[in-house]
C-alpha positions as CSV (number, residue, x, y, z in Angstrom):
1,X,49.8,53.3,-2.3
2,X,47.4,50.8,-3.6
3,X,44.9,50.7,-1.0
4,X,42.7,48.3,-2.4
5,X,44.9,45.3,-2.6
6,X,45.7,46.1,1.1
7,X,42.1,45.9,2.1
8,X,41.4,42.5,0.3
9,X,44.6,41.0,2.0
10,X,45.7,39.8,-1.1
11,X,49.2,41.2,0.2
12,X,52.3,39.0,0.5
13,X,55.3,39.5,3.4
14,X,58.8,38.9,2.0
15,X,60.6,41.0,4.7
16,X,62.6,41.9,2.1
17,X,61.5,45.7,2.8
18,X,62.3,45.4,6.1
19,X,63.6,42.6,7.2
20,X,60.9,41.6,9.4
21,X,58.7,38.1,8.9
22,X,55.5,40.3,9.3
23,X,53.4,37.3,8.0
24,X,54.3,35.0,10.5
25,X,53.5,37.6,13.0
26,X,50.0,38.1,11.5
27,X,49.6,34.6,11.4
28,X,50.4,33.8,15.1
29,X,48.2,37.1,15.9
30,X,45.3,35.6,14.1
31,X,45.9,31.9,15.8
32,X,45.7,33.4,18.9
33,X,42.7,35.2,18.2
34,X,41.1,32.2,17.0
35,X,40.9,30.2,20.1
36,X,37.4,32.0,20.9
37,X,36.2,30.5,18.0
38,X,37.7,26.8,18.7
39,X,36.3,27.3,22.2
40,X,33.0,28.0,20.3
41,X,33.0,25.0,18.1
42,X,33.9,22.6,21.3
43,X,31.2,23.7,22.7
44,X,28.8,23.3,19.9
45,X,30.2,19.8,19.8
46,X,28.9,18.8,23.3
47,X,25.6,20.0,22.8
48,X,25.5,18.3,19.7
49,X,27.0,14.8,21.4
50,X,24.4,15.8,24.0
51,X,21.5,16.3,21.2
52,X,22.7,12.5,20.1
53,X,22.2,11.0,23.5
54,X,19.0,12.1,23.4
55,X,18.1,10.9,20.3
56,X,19.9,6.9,20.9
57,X,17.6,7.3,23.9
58,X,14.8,8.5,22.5
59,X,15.1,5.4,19.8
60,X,15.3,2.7,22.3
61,X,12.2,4.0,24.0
62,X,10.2,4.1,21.0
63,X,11.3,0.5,20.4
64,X,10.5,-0.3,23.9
65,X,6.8,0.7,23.4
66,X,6.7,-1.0,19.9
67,X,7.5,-4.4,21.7
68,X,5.2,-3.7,24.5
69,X,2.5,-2.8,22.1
70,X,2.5,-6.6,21.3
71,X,1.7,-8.1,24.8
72,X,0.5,-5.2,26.5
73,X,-3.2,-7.0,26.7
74,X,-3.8,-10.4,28.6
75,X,-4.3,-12.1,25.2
76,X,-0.8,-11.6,23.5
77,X,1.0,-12.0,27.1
78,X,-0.5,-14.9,27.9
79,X,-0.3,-17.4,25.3
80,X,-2.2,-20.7,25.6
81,X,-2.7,-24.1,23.4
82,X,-5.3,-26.1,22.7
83,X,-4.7,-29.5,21.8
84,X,-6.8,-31.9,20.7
85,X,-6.2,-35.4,20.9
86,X,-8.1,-36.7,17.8
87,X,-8.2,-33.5,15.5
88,X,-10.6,-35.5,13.1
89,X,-13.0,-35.2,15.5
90,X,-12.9,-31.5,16.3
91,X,-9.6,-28.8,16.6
92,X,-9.6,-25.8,18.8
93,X,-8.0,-22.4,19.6
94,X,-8.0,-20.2,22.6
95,X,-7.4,-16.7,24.1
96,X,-6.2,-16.0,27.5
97,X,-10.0,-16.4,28.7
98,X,-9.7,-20.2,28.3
99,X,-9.5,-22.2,31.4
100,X,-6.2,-24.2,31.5
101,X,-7.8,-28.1,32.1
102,X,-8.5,-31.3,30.2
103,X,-12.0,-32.1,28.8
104,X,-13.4,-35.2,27.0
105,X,-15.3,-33.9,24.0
106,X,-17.7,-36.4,22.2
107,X,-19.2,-35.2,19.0
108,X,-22.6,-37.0,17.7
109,X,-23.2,-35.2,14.8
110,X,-22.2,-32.2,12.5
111,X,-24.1,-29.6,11.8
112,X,-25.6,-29.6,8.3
113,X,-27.4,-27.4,5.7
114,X,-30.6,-28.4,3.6
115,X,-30.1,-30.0,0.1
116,X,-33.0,-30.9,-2.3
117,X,-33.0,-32.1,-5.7
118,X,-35.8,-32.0,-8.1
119,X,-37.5,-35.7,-8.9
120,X,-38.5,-35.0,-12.5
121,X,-35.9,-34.7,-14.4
122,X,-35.2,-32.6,-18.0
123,X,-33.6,-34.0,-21.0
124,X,-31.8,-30.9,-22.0
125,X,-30.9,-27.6,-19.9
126,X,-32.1,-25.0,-22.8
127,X,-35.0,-26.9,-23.4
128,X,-38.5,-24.8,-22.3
129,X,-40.0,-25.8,-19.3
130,X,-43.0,-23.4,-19.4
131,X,-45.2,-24.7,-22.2
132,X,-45.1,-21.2,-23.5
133,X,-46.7,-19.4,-20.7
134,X,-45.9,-17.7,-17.7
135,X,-45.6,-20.3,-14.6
136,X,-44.8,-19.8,-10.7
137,X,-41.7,-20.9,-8.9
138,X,-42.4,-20.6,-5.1
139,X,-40.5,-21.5,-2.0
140,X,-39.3,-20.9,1.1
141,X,-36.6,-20.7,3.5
142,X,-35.4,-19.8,6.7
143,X,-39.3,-18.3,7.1
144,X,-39.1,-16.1,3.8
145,X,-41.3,-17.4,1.3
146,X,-40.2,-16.6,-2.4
147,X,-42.4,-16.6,-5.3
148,X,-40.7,-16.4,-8.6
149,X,-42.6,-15.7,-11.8
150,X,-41.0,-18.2,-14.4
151,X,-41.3,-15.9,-18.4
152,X,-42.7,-18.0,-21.1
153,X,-39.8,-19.9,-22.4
154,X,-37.1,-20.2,-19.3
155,X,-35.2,-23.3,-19.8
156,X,-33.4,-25.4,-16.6
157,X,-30.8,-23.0,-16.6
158,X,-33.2,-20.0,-16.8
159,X,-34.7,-21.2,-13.7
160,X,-31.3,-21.8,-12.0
161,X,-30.3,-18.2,-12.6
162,X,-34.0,-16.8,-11.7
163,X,-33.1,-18.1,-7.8
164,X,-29.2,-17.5,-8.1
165,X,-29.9,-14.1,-9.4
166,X,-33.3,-12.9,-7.0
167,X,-32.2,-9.9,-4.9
168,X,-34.7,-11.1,-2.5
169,X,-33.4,-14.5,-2.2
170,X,-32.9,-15.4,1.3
171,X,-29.6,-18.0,1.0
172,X,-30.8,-20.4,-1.4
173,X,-28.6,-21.5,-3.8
174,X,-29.6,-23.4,-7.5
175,X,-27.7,-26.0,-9.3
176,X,-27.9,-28.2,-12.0
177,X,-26.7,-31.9,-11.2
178,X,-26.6,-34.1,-14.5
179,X,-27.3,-37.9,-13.6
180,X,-26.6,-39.0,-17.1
181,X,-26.9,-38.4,-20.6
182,X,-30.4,-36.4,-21.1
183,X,-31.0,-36.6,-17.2
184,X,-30.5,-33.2,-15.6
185,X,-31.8,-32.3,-12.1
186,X,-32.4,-29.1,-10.1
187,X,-30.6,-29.2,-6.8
188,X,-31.3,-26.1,-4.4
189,X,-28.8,-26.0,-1.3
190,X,-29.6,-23.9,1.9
191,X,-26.2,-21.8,2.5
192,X,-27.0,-22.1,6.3
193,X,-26.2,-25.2,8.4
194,X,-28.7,-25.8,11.3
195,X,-32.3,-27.7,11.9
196,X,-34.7,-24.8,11.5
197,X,-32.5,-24.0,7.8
198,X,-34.9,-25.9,5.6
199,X,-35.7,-25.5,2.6
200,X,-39.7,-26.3,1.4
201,X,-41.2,-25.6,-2.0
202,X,-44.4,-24.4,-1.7
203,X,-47.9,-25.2,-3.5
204,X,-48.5,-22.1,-5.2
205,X,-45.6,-23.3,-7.7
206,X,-46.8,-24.1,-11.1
207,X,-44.0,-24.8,-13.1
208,X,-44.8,-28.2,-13.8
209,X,-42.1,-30.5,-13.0
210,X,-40.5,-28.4,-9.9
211,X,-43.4,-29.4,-6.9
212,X,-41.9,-32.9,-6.4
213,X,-38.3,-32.8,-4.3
214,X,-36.5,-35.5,-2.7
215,X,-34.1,-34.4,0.2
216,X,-30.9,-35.7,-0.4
217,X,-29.1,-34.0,3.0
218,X,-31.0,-32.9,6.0
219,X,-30.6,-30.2,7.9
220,X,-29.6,-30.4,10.8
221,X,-27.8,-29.1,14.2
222,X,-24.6,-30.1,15.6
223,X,-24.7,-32.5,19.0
224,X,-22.2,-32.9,21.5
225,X,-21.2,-34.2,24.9
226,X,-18.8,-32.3,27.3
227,X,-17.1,-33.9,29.7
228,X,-20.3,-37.0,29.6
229,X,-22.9,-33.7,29.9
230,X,-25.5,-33.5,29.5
231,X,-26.4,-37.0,31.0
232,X,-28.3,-39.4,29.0
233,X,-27.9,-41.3,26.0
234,X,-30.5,-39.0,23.9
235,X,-29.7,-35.7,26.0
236,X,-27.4,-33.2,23.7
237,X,-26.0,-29.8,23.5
238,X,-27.1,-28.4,20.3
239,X,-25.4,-26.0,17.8
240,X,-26.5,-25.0,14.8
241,X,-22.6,-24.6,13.2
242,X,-19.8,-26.7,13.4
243,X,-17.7,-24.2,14.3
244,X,-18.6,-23.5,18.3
245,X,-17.4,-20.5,20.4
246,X,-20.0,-20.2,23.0
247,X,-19.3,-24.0,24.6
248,X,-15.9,-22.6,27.0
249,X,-15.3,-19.2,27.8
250,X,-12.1,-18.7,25.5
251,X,-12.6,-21.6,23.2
252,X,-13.5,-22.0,19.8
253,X,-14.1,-25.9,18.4
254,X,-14.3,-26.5,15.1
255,X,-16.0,-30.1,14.5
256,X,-15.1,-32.1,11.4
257,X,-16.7,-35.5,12.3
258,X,-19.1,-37.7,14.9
259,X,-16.4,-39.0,17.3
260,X,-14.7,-38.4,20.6
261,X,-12.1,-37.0,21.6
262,X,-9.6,-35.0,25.0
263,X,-9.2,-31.0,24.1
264,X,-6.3,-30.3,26.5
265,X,-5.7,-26.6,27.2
266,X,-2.5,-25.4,28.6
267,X,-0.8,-22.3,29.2
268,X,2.2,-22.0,26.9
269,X,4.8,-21.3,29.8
270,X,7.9,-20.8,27.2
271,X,6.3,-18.4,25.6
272,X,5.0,-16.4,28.5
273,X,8.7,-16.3,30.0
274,X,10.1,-15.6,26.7
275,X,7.6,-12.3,26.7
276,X,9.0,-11.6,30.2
277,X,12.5,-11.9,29.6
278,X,11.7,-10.1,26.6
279,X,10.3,-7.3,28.7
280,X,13.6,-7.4,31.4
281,X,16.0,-7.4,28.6
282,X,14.6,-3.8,26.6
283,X,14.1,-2.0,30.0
284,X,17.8,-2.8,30.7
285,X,18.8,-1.6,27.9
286,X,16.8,1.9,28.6
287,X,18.4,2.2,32.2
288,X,22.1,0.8,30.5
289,X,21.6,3.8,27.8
290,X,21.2,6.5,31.2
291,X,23.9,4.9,32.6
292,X,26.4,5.8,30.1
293,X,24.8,9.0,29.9
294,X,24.5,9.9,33.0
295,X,28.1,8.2,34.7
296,X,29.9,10.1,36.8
297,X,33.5,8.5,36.9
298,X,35.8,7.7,40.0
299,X,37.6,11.3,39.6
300,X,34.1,12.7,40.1
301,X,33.7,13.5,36.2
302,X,30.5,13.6,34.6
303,X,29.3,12.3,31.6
304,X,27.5,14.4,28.8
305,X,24.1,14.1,30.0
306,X,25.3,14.0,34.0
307,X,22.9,16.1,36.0
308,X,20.3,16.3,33.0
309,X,16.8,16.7,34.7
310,X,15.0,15.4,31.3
311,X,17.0,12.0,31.6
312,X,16.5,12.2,35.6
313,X,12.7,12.2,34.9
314,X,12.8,9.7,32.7
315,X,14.7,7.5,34.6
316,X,12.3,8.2,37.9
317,X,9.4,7.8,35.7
318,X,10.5,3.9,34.3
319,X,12.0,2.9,37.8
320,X,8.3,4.3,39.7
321,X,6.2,2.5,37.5
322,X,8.8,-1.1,37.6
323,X,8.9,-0.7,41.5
324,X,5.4,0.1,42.9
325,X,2.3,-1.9,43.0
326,X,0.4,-2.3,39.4
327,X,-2.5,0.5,38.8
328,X,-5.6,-1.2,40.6
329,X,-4.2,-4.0,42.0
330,X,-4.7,-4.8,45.9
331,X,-1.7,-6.4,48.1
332,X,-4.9,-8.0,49.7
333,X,-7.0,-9.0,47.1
334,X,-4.9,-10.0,44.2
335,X,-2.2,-12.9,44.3
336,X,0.2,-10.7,42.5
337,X,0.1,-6.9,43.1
338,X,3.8,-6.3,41.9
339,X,6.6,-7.5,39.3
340,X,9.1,-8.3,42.6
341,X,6.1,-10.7,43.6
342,X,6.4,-12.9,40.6
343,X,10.3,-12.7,40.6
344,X,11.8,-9.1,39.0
345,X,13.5,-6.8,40.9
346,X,16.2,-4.7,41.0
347,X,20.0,-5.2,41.7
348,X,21.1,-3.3,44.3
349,X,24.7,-4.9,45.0
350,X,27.1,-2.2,44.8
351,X,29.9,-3.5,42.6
352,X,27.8,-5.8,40.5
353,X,28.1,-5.4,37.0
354,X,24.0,-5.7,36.7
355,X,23.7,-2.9,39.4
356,X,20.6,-1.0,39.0
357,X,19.4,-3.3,36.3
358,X,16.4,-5.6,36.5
359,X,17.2,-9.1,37.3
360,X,14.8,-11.9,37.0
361,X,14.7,-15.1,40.0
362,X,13.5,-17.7,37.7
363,X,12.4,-19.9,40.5
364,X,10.3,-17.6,41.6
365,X,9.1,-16.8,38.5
366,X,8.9,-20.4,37.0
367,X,6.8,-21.3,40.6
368,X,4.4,-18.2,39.9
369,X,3.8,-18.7,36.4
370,X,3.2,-22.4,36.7
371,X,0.8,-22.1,39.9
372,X,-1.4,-18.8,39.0
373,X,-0.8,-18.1,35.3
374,X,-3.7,-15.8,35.1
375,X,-2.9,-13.7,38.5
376,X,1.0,-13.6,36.8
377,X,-0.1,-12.5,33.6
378,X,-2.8,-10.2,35.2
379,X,0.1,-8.1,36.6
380,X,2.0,-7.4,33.3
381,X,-1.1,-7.2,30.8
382,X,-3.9,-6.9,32.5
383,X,-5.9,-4.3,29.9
384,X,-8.5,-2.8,32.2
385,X,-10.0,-5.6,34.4
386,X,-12.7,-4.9,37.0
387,X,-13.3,-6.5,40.2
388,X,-14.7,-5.2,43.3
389,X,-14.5,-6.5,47.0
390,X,-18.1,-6.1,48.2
391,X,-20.6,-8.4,48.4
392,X,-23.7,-5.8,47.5
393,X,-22.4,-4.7,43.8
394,X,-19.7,-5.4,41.1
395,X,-17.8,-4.1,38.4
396,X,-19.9,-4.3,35.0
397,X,-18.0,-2.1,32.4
398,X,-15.7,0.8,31.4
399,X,-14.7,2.8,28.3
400,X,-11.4,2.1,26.5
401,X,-9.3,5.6,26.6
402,X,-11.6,7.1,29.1
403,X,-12.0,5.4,32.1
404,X,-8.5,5.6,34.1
405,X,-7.2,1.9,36.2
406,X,-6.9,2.2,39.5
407,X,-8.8,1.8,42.8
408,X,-12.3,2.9,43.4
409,X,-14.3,3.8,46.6
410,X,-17.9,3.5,46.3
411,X,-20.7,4.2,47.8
412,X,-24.9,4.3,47.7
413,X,-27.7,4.4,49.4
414,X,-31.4,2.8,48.6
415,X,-34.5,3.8,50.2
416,X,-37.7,2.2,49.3
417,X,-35.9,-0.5,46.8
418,X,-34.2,2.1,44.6
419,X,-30.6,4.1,44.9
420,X,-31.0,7.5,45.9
421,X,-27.5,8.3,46.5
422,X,-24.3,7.0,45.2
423,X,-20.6,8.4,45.1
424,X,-17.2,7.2,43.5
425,X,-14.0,8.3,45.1
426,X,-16.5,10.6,46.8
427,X,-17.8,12.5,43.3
428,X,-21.4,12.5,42.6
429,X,-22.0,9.6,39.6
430,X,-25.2,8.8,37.9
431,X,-27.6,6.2,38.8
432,X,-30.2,4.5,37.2
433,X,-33.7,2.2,38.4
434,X,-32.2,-0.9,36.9
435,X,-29.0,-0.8,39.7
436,X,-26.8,0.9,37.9
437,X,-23.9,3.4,38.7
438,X,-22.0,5.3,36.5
439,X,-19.2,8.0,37.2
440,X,-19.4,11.1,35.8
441,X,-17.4,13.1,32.5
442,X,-14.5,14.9,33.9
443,X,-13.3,12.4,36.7
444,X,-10.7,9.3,36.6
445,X,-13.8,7.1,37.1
446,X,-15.6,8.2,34.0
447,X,-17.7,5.9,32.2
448,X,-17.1,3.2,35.0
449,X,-20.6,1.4,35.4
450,X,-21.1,-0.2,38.6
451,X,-23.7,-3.3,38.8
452,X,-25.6,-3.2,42.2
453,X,-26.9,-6.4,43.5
454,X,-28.3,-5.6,47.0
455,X,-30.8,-3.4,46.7
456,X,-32.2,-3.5,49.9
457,X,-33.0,-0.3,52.1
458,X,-29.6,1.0,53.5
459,X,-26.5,2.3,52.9
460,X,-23.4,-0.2,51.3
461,X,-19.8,0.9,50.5
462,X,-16.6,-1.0,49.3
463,X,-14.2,-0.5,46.4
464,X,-14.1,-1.4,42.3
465,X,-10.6,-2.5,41.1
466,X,-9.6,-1.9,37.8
467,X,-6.7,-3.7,37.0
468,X,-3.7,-1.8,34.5
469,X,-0.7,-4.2,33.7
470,X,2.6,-2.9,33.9
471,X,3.4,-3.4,30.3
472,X,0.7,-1.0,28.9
473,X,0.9,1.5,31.9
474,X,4.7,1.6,30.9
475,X,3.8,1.5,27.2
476,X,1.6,4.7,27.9
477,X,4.4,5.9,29.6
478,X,7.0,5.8,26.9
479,X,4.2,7.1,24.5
480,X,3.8,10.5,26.1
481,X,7.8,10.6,27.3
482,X,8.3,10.2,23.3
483,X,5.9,12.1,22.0
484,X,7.0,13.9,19.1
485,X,5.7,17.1,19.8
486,X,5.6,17.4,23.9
487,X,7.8,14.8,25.3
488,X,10.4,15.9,27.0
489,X,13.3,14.8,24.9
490,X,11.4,16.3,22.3
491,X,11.3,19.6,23.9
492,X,14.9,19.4,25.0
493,X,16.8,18.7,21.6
494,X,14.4,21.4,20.2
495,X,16.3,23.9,23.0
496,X,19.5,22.1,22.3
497,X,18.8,23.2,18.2
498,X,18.5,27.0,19.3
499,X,22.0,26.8,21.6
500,X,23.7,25.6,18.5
501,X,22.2,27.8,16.1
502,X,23.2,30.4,18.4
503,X,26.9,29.0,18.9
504,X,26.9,29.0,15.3
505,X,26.1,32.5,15.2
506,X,28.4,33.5,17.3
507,X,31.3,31.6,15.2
508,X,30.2,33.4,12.3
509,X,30.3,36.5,14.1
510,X,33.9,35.4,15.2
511,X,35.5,34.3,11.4
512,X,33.9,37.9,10.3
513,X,35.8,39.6,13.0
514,X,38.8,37.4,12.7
515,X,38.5,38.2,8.8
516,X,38.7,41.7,9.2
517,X,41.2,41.5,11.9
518,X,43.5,40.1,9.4
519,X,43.2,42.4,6.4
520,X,43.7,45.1,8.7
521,X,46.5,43.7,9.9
522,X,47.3,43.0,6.4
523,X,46.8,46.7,5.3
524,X,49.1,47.6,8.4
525,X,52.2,45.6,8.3
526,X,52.1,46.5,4.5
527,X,51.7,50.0,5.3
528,X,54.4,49.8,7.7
529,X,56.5,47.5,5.8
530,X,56.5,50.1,2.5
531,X,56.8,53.1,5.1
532,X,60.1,51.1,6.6
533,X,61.2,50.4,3.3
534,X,61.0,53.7,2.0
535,X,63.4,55.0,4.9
536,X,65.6,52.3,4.1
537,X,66.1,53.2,1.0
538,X,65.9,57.2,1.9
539,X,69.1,55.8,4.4
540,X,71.5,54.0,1.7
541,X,70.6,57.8,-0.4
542,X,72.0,59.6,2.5
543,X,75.0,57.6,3.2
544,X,75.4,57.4,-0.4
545,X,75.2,61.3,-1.1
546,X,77.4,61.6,2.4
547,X,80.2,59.6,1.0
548,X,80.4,61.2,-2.1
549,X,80.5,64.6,-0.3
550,X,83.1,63.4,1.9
551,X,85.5,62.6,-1.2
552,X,84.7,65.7,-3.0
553,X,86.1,67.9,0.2
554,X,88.4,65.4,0.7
């Protein structure tokens, strides 16, 4: 028998041998046997609908934090204009430190730089000025004197390079300014506006020609009035640019002519509520995504993530941080300590079809926005702010990335006019002659430098605040739930990876069984098929041989 093509099942049923359909049997045998491996495939499918969940979720989170990312500090969240009435007089921007008011803004004059030009003037600009020796140049500005030495044979343009081109030149700038025909000038221009920017040539110059200047600008400082102050027609405030920052906290003029004029600063409300609405709508669509995930229907089944404690922490995490009081925030002490103060909170109504979504009272929030902008954009974006509640010291500063938000109890103690004790959240921290307190590496309070005012023998307590909005605490959040390498969905569909590598395993194992299940099966029925055949064959002999020995006795 040829045992090889039995083996590779290359082997066709006819039934001709025996009658029997012995393929269709092997067929149905090896169908049946195969529903391990379709129960093996279905369940690699779940964990891979499973593995999908995670990563639809994992995607909206990451472009939750990308959106927060741009308000998550008081300047982006809380957007406010600056408009000035006459913006030929002056123009103006702000940050969130700006005070929302009006104020009347009268500008004297600009700020200006120094401009001189030479009162001899040269017929030609290649033409020697030196007399064929060596001459001096000198000047100064801004303090620095200069003193050029002028080679035998510099023309006008010579000596307009010399200064454009002296390394030690302290802002000066040469030009060459032709009145007419044969009448060419040397103009030098201080780069810097301001009063004390002037320019002076000096005696020790020798170049003949270049002693004698006429100032043809002054320099001078910008003057302006705020709000009528200061009082008196000569009384000014003084700037030596036209572009002024330090006038308001938050406000940056920029004057463009003597004139007055009404800066009006406002609080751009459509904008703020378009961040917070904005902010309502992506969290939604978070807590929408566990929803479908997590269902469980009205005949008690589960959906594919039903049950899954990754998705139950998330889900805790987002709704603890939404729900609670900001990080460093004081129901006492701030106007607004959460978002259900300013108008979000949750919908509870059974049956609703917003149920467990955040929902948004825009009375409320239209009545705390208009009323305490700052307080209501404090408790979204507030980016580490410090504030204390005692009278004897104050918050002075913190480090970015070190110093954790949150509430802080401190406490010192001075004896003979200096601190000789002091405590945060009752850790030792630093302290210094000048009043200072600073908490120590390794603790939440870390680089927090507390300003003491009362120095007087005794012993003071109280608490720092440092204020953490809710849209970078839930920023921060998301970043470490996302994390590519430790977060948990990370982790999860990384576990989810091995369970189907080792379903797939196992299918393989089950087509190679199933594989050799059927040759065999194969080599069998063939075996059995040739074996019946042969005694078929062996019977039509017999009878054959029988009848013709019946009809040769007969």
């Amino acid at each position: 028998m040829d045992t090889e093509s039995l083996i590779s099942g290359s082997i066709n049923f006819t039934g001709l041998g025996s009658g029997t359909d012995f393929k269709t049997m092997i067929e149905q045998l090896i169908n049946l046997e195969r529903r391990q491996t379709a129960r093996l495939e279905l369940w690699k499918a779940e964990w891979e609908e499973k593995q999908e969940g995670f990563r639809e979720l994992n995607s909206k989170m990451l472009s939750l934090r990308t959106n927060l990312q741009g308000m998550n500090t008081m300047s982006r969240f809380l957007v406010k204009n600056a408009e000035s009435i006459n913006e030929s007089v002056l123009t103006a921007s702000v940050t969130d430190r700006a005070q929302v008011g009006n104020h009347v803004l009268e500008v004297n004059q600009l700020a200006q730089n120094h401009i001189l030009a030479s009162n001899d003037s040269q017929s030609a600009t290649n033409s020697d000025l030196t007399g064929g020796a060596q001459q001096i140049f000198s000047y100064t500005y801004k303090g620095k004197e200069r003193e050029l030495t002028v080679p035998p044979g510099t023309t006008l343009e010579g000596l307009r390079n010399l200064v454009n081109n002296d390394p030690e030149n302290p802002g000066v700038r040469a030009s060459i300014i032709k009145l007419s025909d044969g009448e060419y000038h040397l103009q030098l221009r201080g780069m810097e506006l301001g009063a004390d920017k002037q320019i002076t040539i000096n005696a020790a110059t020798t170049l003949s020609g270049f002693s004698d200047f006429t100032e043809i600008q002054t320099a001078q400082n910008a003057l302006m009035k705020i709000d009528g102050f200061p009082p008196g027609e000569g009384n000014w405030i003084e700037r030596t640019t036209n572009r002024v920052a330090d006038l308001l906290e938050g406000v940056t003029l920029n004057l463009r002519q003597a004139g007055t004029t009404q800066l009006n600063i406002a609080v751009d409300n459509d904008q703020v509520k378009e961040n917070v609405r904005e902010f309502v709508t992506q969290v939604n669509e978070i807590r929408q995504k566990i929803q479908s995930l997590t269902k469980v229907d009205s005949s008690g089944n589960g959906s594919i993530l039903t049950g899954n404690y990754a998705i139950q922490m998330i889900d805790s995490r987002m709704k603890s941080i939404l729900s609670v009081s900001g990080v460093g925030f004081d129901v006492n002490n701030d106007v607004f300590s959460s978002l259900a103060m300013v108008g979000i909170t949750t919908d509870a109504e059974e049956g609703s079809p917003m149920f467990g979504m955040l929902k948004i009272d825009e009375e409320v929030l239209d009545h705390s926005l208009r009323n305490r902008p700052d307080a209501f954009a404090r408790i979204f974006a507030a980016d580490y702010i410090g504030s204390s509640d005692s009278q004897d010291f104050r918050y002075y500063s913190s480090i970015d990335g070190v110093t954790k938000g949150g509430e802080y109890a401190v406490s010192y103690t001075v004896s003979g006019g200096t601190i000789i004790n002091a405590t945060i959240n009752g850790n030792p921290a630093s302290y210094s002659g000048n009043g200072e307190i600073t908490g120590m590496s390794g603790k939440p309070e870390a680089g927090m430098v507390i300003k003491v005012d009362n120095l007087t023998d005794g012993t003071y307590s109280g608490n720092v605040f440092l204020k953490y909005g809710k849209i970078p605490e839930l920023a921060d959040a998301l970043r470490a739930l996302t994390d590519s390498s430790s977060g948990p969905l990370k982790i999860l569909e990384e576990n989810y990876d091995d369970i189907t590598e080792g379903i797939d395993r196992k299918i393989e194992f089950e087509q190679r069984r199933i594989a050799r299940m059927e040759r065999d099966l194969r080599a069998r029925f063939a075996r059995l098929e040739a074996l019946l055949g042969y005694y078929d064959q062996l019977s039509v002999s017999l009878r054959s041989q029988m009848g013709q020995l019946s009809a040769d006795t007969g």
